[in-house]
C-alpha positions, 0 to 999 in steps of 0.5 A: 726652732722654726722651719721653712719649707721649700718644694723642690726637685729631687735632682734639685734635692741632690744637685744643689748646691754644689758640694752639700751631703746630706748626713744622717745623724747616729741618732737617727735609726739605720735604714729599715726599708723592707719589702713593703715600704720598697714597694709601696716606694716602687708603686708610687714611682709606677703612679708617676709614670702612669700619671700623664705628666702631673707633678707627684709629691715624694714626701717631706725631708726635713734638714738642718745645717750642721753647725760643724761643717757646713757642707753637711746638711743634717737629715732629721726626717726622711732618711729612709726616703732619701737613702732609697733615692740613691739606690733608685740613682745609682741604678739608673746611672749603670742603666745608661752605661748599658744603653750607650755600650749597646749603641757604641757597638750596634753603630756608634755613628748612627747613635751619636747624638744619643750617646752625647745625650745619654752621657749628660744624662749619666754625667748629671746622675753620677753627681747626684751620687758623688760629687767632689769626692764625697758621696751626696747621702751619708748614712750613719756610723753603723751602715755608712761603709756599706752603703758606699760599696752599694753604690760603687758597685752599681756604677759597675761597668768599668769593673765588668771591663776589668774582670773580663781582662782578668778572664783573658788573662787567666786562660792564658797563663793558666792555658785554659781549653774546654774539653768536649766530654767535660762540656758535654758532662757540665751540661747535665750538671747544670740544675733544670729547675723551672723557675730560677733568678740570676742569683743561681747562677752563683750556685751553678756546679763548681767550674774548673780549669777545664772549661773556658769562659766564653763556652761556659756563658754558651751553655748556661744561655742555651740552659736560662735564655727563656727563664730569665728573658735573656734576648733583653740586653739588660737582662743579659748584661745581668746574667754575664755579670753573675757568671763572670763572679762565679768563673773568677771566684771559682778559677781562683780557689782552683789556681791559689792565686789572688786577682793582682796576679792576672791584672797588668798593673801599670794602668789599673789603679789599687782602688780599682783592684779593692772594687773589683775584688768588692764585687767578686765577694759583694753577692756571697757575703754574709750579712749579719746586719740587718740595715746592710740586709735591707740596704742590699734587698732594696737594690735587688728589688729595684733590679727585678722589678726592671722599676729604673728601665720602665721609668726610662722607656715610659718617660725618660728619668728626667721627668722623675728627678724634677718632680717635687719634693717638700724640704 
């Protein structure tokens, strides 16, 4: 068996050609990234931004056509890397879902050229991702599920949209006000450690039906602003996300209802609903695999190392989907 090797882009990796996957063989071991090999892949892209330009070699990948299918390549060698990539992808595909929402509502028209940009931008990552209906990374048997829902949930903006829908609507059915003693007593509940993470604020005190949302979000950013760096519309975004999980989970143990109840389904499509209750249950479920464990903890460390913002304010994500890597 000989092979051939070839430099090529990481956009080049998972854009061309069209319609190929990259599978990973049952053979081959789950992903097993931890903490060190995260960030030693996070040190090495900080090298690239830092590097003035100068090509940076990822790594090899080696493949080989998949004798059954030949849209599938099968990965031999640097499963581990390429699965990582895709983590890194994904997040940079929602990054550019805040930056356009946050044009769109400063001043839509004096962004607009920066918006069509980014939106290319985002269109090409979302195929570095997914493209005709099948996902460009195939892990195994054993982690493959998972890691789909990963990804579905980092492209996560429209499933943001639709759980403040269901926070409109619930308040109504349920008529929902913020009484001022239960406000002023929720306030002293809230925990006053010293250092926290968004994740919390999934453990913030039990909320009921006597608090609306919007007062909810006031006082948990008057309690985190500094600690979490919440003036960043990145940050914030992350903070809202959490707390919209935590309000709806907790108002539908209080109510006994499911998520379909408060969902107008005329324009919501089933697979919409599946992915909003994904992401509702996503940051409290329980793993007992270790690969879904490792696969979770690489997206986490991404996020609060801010790696994909830095790579965008330094030079742009472009410059590290063309630089070079050996298949």
């Amino acid at each position: 068996m000989s092979f051939e090797a070839k430099p090529k882009s990481i956009m080049g990796l998972f854009r061309e050609p069209e319609g190929i996957s990259y599978n990973i063989p049952m053979y081959q071991r789950s992903y097993s990234w931890g903490e060190d090999e995260i960030s030693d892949f996070c040190e090495d892209l900080n090298d690239l931004y830092t590097g003035n330009g100068k090509d940076y070699f990822f790594g090899a990948l080696i493949t080989m056509e998949d004798k059954y299918n030949q849209n599938n390549q099968q990965v031999i060698d640097g499963q581990q890397r390429i699965t990582t990539f895709s983590i890194l992808i994904s997040q940079l595909y929602n990054l550019c879902e805040v930056l356009i929402d946050q044009m769109e509502k400063s001043d839509k028209l004096k962004y607009k050229q920066n918006i069509k940009e980014l939106r290319n931008k985002q269109g090409d990552l979302g195929q570095c991702i997914k493209n005709e209906n099948r996902y460009k990374v195939i892990l195994s048997k054993v982690d493959n599920e998972y890691f789909e829902k990963v990804l579905d949930i980092s492209t996560e903006k429209e499933l943001i949209d639709i759980c403040y829908e269901v926070v409109d609507k619930l308040e109504l059915v349920e008529c929902i006000e913020t009484g001022i003693e239960y406000k002023n007593a929720y306030i002293k509940k809230i925990h006053k450690k010293k250092k926290i993470t968004y994740k919390d604020i999934l453990n913030i005190p039990v909320i009921n039906n006597r608090i609306r949302f919007n007062d909810l979000k006031d006082i948990c950013y008057e309690q985190y602003k500094s600690k979490l760096d919440l003036k960043s519309n990145y940050n914030y975004k992350i903070f809202e996300k959490y707390l919209l999980i935590k309000y709806i989970r907790d108002m539908l143990s209080k109510t006994g209802k499911c998520i379909n109840y408060y969902l107008e389904k005329k324009y919501i499509t089933d697979e919409d609903i599946h992915k909003v209750n994904e992401l509702l249950d996503f940051e409290y479920e329980k793993l007992d695999i270790v690969s879904h464990k490792n696969i979770k903890n690489a997206k986490e460390i991404i996020n609060e190392t801010h790696l994909h913002i830095k790579l965008y304010k330094k030079m742009g994500f472009y410059y590290i989907l063309i630089s070079p890597l050996t298949t």
